[in-house]
Backbone and ligand atoms as CSV (ligand in chain L), in Angstrom:
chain,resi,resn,atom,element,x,y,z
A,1,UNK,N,N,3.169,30.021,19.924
A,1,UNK,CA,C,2.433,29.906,18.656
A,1,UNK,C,C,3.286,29.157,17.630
A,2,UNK,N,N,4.866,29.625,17.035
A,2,UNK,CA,C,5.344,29.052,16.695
A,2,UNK,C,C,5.398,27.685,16.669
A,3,UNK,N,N,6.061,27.252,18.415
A,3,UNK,CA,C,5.945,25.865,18.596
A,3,UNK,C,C,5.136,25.208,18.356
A,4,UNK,N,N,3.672,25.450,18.944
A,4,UNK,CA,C,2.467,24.372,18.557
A,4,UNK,C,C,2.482,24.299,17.059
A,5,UNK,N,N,2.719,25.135,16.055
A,5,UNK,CA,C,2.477,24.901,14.673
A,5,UNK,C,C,3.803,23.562,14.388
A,6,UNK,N,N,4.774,23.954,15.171
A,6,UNK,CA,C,5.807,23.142,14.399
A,6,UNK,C,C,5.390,21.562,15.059
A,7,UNK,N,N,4.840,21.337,15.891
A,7,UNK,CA,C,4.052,20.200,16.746
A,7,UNK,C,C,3.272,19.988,15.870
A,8,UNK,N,N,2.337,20.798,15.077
A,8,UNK,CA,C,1.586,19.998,14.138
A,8,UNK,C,C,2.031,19.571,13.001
A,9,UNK,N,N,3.239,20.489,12.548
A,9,UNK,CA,C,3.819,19.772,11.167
A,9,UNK,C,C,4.207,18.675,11.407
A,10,UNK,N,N,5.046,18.383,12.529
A,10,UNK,CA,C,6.150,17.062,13.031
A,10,UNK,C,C,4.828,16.261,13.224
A,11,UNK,N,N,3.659,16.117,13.660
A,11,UNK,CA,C,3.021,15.011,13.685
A,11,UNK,C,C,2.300,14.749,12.954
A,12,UNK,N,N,1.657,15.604,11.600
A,12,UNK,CA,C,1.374,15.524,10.196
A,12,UNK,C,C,2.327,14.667,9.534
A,13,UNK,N,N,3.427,15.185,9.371
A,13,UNK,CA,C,4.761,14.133,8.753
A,13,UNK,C,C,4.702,12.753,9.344
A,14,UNK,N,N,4.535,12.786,10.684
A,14,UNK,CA,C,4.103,11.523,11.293
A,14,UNK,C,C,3.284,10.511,10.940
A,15,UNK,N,N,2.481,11.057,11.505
A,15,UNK,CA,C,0.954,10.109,10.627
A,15,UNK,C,C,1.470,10.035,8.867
A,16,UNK,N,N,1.551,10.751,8.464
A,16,UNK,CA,C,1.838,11.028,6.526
A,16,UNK,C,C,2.631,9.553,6.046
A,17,UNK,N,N,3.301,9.421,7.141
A,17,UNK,CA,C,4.660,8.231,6.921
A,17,UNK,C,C,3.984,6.749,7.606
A,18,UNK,N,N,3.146,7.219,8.257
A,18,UNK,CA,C,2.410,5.616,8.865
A,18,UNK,C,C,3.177,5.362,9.869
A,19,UNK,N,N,4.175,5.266,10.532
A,19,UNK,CA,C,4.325,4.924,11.604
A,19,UNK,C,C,3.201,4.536,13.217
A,20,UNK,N,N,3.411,3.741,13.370
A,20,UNK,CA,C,2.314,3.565,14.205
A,20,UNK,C,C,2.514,2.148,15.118
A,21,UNK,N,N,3.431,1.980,16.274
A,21,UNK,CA,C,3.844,1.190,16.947
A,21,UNK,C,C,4.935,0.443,16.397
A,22,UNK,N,N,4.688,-0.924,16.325
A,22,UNK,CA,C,5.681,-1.816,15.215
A,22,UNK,C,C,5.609,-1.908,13.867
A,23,UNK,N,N,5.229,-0.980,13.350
A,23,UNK,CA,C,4.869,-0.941,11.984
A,23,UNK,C,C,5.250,0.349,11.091
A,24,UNK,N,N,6.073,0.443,10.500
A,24,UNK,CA,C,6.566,1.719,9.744
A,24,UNK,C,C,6.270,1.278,8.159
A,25,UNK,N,N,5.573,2.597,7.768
A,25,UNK,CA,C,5.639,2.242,6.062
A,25,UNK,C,C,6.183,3.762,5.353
A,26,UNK,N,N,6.367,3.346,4.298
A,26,UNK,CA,C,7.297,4.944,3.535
A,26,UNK,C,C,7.227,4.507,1.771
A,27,UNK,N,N,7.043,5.407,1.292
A,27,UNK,CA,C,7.468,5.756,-0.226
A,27,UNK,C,C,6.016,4.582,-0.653
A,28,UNK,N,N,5.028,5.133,-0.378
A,28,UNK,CA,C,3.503,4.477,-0.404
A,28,UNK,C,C,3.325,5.085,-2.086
A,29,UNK,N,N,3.087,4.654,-3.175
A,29,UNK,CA,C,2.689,5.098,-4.285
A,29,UNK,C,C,1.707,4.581,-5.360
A,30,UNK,N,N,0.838,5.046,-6.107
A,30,UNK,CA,C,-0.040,4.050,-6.864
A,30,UNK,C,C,0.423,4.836,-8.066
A,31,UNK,N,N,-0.344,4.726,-9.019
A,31,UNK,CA,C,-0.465,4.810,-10.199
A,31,UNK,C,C,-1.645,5.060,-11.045
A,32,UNK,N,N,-1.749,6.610,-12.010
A,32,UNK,CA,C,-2.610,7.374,-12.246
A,32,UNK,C,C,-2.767,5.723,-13.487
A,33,UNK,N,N,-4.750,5.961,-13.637
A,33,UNK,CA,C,-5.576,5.039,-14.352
A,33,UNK,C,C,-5.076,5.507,-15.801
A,34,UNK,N,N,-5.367,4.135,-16.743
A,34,UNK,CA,C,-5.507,4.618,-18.261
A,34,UNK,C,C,-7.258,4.697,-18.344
A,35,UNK,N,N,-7.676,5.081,-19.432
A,35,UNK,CA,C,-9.116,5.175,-19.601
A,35,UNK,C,C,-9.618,3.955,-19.514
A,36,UNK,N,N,-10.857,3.890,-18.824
A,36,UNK,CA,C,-11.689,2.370,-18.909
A,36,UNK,C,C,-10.288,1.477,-17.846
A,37,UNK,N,N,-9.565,1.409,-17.520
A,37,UNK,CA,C,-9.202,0.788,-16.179
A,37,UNK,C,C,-9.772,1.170,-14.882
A,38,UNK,N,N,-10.274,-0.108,-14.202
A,38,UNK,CA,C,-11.087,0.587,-12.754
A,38,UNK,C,C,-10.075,-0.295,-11.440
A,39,UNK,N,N,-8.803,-0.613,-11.772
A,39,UNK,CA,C,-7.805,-1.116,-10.918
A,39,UNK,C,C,-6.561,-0.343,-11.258
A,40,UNK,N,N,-6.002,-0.122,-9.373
A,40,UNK,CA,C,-4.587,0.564,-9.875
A,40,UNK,C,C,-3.476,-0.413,-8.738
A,41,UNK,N,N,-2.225,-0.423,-9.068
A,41,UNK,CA,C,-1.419,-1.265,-8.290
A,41,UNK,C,C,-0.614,-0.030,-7.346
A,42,UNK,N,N,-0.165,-0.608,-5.826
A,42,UNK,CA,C,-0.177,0.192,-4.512
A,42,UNK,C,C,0.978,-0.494,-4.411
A,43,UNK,N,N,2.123,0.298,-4.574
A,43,UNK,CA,C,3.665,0.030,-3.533
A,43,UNK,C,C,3.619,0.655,-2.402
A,44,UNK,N,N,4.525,0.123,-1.589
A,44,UNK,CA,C,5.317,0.816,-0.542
A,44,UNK,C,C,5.956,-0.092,-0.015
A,45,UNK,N,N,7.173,0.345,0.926
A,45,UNK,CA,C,8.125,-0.167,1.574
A,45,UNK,C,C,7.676,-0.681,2.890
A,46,UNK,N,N,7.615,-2.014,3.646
A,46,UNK,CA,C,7.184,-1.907,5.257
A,46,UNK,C,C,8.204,-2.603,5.623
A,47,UNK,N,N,8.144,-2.230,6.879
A,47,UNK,CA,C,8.925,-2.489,8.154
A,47,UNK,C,C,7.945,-3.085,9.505
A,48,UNK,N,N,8.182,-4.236,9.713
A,48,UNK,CA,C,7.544,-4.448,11.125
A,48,UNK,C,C,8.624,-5.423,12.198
A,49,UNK,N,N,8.513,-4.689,13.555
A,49,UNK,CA,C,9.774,-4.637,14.521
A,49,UNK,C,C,9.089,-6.689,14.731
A,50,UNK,N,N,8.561,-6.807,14.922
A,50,UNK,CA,C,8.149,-7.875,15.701
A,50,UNK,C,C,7.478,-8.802,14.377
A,51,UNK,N,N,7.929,-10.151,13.991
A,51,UNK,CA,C,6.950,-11.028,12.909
A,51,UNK,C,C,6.010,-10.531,12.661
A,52,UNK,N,N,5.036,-10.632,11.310
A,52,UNK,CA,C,3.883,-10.322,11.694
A,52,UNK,C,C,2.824,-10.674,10.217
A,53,UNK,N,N,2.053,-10.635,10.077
A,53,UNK,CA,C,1.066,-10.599,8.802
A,53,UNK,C,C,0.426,-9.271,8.341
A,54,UNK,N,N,0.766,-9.024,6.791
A,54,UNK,CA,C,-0.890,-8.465,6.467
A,54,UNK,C,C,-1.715,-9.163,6.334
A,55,UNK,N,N,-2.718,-8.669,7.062
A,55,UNK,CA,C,-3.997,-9.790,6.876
A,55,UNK,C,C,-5.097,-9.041,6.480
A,56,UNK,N,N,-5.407,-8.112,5.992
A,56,UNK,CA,C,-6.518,-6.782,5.359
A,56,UNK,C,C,-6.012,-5.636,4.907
A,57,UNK,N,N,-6.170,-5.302,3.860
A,57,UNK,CA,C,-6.633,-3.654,3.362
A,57,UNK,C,C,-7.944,-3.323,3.269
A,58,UNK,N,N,-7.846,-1.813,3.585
A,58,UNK,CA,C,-9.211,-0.962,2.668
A,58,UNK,C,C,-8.680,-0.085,2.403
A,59,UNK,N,N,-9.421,0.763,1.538
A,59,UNK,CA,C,-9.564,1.940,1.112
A,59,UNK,C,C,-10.842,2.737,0.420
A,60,UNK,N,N,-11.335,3.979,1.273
A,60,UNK,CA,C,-12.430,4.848,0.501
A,60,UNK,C,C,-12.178,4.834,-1.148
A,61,UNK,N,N,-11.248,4.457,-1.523
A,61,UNK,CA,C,-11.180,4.874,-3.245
A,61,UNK,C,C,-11.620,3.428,-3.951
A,62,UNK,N,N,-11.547,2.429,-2.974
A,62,UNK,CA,C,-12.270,1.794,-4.207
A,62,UNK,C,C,-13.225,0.226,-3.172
A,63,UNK,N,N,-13.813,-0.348,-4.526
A,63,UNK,CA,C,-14.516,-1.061,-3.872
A,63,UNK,C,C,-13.639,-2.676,-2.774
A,64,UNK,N,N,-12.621,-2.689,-2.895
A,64,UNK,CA,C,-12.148,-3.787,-2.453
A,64,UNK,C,C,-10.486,-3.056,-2.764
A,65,UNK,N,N,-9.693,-3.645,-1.418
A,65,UNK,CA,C,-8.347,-3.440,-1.711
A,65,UNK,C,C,-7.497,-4.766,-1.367
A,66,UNK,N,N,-7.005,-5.545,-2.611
A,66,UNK,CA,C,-6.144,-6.808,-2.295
A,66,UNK,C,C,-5.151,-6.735,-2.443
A,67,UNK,N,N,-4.428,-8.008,-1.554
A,67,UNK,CA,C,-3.335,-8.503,-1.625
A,67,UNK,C,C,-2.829,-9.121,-2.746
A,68,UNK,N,N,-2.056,-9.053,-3.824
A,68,UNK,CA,C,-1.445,-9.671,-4.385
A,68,UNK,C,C,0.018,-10.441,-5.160
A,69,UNK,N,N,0.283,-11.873,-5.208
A,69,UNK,CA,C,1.393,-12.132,-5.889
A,69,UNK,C,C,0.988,-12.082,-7.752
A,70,UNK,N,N,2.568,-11.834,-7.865
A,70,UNK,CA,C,2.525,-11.720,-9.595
A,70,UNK,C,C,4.067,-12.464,-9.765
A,71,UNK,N,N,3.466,-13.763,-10.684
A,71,UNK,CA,C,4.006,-14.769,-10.946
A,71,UNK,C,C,4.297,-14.738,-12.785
A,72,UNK,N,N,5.274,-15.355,-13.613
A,72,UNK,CA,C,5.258,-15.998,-14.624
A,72,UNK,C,C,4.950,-16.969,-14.752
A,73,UNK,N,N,4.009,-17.856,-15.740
A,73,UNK,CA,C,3.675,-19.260,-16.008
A,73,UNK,C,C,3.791,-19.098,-17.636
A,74,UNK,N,N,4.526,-20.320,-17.624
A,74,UNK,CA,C,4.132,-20.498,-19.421
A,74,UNK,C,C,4.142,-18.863,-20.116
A,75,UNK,N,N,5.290,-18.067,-19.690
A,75,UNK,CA,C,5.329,-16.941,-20.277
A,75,UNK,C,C,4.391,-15.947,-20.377
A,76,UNK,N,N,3.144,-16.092,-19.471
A,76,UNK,CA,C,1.728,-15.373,-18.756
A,76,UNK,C,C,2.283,-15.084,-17.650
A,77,UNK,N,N,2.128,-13.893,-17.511
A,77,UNK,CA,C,2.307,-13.045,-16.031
A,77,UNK,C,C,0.415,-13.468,-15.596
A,78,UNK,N,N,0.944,-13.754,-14.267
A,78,UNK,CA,C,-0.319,-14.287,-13.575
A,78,UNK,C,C,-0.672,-13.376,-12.256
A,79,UNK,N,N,-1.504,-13.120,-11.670
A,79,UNK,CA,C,-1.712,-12.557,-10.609
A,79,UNK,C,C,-2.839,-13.322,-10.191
A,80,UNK,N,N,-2.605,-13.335,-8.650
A,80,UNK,CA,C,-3.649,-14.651,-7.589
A,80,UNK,C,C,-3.356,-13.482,-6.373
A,81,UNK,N,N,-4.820,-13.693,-5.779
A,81,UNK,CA,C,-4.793,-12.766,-4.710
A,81,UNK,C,C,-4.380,-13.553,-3.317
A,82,UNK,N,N,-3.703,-13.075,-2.411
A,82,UNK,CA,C,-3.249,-13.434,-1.471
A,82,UNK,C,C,-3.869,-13.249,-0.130
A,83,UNK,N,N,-4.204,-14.553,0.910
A,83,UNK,CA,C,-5.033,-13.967,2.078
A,83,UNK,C,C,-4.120,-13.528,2.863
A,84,UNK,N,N,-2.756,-13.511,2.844
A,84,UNK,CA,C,-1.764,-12.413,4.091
A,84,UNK,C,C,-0.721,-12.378,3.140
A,85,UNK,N,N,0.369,-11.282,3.854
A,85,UNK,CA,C,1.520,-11.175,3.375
A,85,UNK,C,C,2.326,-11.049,4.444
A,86,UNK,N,N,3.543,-12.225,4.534
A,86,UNK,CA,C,4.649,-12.273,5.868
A,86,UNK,C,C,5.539,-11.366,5.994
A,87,UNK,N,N,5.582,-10.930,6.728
A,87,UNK,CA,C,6.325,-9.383,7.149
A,87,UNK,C,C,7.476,-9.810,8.287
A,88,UNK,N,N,9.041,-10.545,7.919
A,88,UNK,CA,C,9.620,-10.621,9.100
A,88,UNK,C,C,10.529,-9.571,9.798
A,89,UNK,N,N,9.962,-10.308,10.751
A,89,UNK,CA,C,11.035,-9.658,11.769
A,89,UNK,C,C,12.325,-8.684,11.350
A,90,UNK,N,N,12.035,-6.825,11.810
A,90,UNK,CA,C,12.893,-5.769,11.458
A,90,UNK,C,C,13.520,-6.273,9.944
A,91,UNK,N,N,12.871,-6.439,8.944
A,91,UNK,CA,C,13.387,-6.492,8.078
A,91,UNK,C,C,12.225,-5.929,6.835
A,92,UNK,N,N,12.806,-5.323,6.255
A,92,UNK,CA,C,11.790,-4.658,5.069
A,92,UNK,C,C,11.249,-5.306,3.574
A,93,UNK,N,N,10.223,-5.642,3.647
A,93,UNK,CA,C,9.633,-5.741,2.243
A,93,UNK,C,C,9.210,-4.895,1.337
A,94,UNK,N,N,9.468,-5.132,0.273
A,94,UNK,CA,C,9.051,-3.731,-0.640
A,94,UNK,C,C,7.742,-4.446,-1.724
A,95,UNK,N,N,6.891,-3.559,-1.353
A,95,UNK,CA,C,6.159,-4.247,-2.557
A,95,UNK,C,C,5.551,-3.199,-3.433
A,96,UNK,N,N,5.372,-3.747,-4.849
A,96,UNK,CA,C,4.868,-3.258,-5.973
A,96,UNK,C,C,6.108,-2.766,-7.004
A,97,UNK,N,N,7.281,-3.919,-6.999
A,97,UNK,CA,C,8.435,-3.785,-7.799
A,97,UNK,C,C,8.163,-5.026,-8.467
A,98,UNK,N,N,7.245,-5.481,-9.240
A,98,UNK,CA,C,7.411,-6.695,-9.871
A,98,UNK,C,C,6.891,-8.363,-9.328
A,99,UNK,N,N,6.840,-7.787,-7.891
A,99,UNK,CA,C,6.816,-9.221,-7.456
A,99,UNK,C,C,4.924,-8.929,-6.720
A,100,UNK,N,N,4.915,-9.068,-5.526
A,100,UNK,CA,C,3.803,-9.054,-4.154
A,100,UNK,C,C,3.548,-7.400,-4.384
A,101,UNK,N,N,2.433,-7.174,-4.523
A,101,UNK,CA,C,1.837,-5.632,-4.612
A,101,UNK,C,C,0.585,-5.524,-4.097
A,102,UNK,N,N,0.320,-4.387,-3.678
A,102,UNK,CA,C,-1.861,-4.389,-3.235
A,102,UNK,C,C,-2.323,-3.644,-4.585
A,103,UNK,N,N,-3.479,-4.074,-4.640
A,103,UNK,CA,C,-3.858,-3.334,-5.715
A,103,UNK,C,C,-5.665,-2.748,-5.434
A,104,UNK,N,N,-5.985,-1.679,-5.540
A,104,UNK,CA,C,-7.209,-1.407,-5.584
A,104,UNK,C,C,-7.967,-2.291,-6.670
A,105,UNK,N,N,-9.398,-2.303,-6.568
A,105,UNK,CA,C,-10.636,-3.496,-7.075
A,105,UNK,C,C,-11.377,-2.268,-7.121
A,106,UNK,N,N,-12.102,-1.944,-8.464
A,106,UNK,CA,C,-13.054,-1.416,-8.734
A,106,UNK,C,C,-13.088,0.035,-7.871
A,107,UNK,N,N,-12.461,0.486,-8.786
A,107,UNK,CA,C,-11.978,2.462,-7.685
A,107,UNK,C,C,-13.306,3.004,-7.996
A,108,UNK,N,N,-13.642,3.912,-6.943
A,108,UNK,CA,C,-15.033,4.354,-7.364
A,108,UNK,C,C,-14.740,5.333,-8.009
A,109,UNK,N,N,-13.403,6.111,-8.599
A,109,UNK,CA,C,-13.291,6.977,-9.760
A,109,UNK,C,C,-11.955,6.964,-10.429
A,110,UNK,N,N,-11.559,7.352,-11.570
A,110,UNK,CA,C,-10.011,7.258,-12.438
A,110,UNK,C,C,-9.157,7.908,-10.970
A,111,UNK,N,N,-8.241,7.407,-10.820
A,111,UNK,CA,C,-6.713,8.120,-10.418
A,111,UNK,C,C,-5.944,8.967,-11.355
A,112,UNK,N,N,-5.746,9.871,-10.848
A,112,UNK,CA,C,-4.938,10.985,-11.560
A,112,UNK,C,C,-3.511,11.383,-10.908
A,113,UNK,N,N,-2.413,11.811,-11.652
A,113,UNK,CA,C,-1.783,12.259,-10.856
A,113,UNK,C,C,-1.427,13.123,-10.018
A,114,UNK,N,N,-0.993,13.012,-8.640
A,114,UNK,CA,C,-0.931,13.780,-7.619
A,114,UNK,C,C,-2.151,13.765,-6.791
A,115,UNK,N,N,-2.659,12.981,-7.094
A,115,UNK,CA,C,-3.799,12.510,-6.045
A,115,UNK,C,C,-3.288,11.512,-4.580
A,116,UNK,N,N,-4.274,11.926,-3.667
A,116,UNK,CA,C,-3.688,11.028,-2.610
A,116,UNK,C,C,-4.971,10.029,-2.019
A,117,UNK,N,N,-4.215,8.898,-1.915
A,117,UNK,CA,C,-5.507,7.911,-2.367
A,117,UNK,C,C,-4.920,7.409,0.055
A,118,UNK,N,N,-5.931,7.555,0.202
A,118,UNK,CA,C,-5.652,6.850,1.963
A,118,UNK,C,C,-6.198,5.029,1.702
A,119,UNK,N,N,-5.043,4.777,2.610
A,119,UNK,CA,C,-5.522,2.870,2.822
A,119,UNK,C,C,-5.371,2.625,4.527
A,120,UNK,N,N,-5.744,1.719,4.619
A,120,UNK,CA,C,-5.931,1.134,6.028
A,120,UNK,C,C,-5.077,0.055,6.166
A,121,UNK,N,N,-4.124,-0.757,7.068
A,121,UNK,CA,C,-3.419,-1.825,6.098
A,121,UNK,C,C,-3.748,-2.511,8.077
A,122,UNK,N,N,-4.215,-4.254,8.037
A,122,UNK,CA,C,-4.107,-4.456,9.466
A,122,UNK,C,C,-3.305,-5.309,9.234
A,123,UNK,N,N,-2.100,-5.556,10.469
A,123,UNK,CA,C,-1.298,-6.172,10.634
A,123,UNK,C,C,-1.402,-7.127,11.900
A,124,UNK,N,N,-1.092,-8.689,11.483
A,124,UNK,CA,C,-1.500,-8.987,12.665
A,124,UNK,C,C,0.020,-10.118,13.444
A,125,UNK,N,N,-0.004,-9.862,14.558
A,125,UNK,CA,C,1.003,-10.080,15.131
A,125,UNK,C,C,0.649,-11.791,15.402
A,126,UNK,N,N,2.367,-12.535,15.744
A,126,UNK,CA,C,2.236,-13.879,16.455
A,126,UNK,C,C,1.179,-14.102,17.407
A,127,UNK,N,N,0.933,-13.326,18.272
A,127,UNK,CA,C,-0.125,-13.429,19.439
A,127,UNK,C,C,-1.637,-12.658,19.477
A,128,UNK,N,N,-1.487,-12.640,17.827
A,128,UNK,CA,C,-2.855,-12.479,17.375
A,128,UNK,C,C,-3.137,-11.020,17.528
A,129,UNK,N,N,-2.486,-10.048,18.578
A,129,UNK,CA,C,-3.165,-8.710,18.776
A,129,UNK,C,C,-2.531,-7.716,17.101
A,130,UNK,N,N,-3.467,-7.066,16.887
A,130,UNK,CA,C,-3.447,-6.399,15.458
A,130,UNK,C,C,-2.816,-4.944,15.943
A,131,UNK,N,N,-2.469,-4.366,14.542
A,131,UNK,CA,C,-2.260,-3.336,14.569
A,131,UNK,C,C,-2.989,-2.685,13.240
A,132,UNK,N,N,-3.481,-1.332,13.425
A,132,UNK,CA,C,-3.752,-0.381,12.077
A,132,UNK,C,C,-3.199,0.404,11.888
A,133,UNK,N,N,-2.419,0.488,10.109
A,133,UNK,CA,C,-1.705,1.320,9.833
A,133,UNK,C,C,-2.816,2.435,8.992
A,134,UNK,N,N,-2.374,3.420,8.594
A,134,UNK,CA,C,-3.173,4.949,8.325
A,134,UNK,C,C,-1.974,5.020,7.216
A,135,UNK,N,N,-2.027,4.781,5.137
A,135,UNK,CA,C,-0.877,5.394,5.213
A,135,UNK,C,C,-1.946,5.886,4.149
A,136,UNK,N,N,-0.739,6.930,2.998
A,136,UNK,CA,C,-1.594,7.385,1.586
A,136,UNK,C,C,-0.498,7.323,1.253
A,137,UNK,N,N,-1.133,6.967,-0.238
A,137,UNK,CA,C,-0.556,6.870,-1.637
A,137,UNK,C,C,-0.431,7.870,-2.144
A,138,UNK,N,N,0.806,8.294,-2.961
A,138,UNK,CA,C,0.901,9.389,-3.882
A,138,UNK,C,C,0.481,8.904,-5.047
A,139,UNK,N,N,-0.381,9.289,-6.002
A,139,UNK,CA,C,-0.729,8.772,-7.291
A,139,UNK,C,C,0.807,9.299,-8.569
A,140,UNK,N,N,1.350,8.424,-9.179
A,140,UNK,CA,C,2.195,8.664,-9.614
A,140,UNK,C,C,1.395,8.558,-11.764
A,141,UNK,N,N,2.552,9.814,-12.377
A,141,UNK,CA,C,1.728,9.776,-13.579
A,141,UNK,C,C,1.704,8.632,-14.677
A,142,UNK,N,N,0.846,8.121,-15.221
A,142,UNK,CA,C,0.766,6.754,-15.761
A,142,UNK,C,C,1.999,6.698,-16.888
A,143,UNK,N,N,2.791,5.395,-16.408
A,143,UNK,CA,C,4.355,5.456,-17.742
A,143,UNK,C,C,3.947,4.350,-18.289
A,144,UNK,N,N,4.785,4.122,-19.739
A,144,UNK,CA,C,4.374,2.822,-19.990
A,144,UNK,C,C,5.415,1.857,-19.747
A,145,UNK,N,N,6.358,2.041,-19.295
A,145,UNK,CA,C,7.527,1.080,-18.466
A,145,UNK,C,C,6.880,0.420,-17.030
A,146,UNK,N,N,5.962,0.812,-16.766
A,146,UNK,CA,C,5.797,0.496,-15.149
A,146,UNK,C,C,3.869,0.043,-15.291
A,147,UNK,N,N,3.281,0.026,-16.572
A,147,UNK,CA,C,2.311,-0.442,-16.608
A,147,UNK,C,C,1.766,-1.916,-16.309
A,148,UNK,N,N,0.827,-2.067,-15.486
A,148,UNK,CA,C,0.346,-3.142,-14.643
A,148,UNK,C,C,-0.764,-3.563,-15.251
A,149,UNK,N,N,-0.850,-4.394,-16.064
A,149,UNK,CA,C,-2.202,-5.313,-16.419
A,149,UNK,C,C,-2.324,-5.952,-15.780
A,150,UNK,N,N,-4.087,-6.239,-15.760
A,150,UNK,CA,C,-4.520,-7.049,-14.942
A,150,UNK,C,C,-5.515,-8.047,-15.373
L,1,CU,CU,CU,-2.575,-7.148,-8.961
């Protein structure tokens, strides 16, 4: 009895962390809404063993989940949505520190904190075969140091 419970924690933690073939993700976080915002911005850390692309998100929380870079121009922070993001080889990207982040499109309700928001993330390899990652977001409480206009 013991054991099987501790079999389900260890593979709860599992799945929780995304792991899932060549693809590891960790420290997945969004960010609780201000009023009248219906977009929130999605970090996390990935790892993929083998080259590879994001080439899709979803998520139940909102109507569309993109890819995006965030650029300076002419002293305008710019954001342009991105159709992949390059993921090389055993080496980690972090996104939603300023630079490449996902961001939910039209959430079908406010984010709050301590909410856990699930995404789908597909990754697609040199030889075309994909992978799906399973991770969730911790909703983190809205600061104004780390606020994301859009
Ligand atoms: Cu964005």
């Amino acid at each position: 009895m013991i054991k099987s419970s501790w079999l389900g924690l260890a593979m709860l933690l599992y799945a929780a962390q995304g792991f899932a073939g060549e693809v590891s993700v960790s420290d997945v976080w969004s960010r609780a809404t201000a009023p009248g915002q219906d977009s929130a911005v999605v970090g996390l850390r990935i790892t993929s063993q083998k080259e590879a692309r994001m080439v899709a998100l979803s998520s139940p929380a909102a109507a569309e989940a993109q890819m995006h870079s965030m650029t300076h121009e002419n002293g305008m922070m710019k954001m342009r949505q991105l159709d992949s993001l390059t993921l090389p080889a055993k080496q980690e990207v972090v996104l939603g520190a300023g630079g490449d982040h996902l961001m939910l499109v039209n959430l079908k309700k406010p984010l709050k904190a301590g909410d856990v928001v699930p995404l789908t993330l597909t990754v697609q390899f040199a030889d075309k075969s994909t992978e799906k990652v399973e991770i969730k977001a911790v909703v983190q409480p809205l600061t104004h140091d780390h606020q994301h206009h859009h």
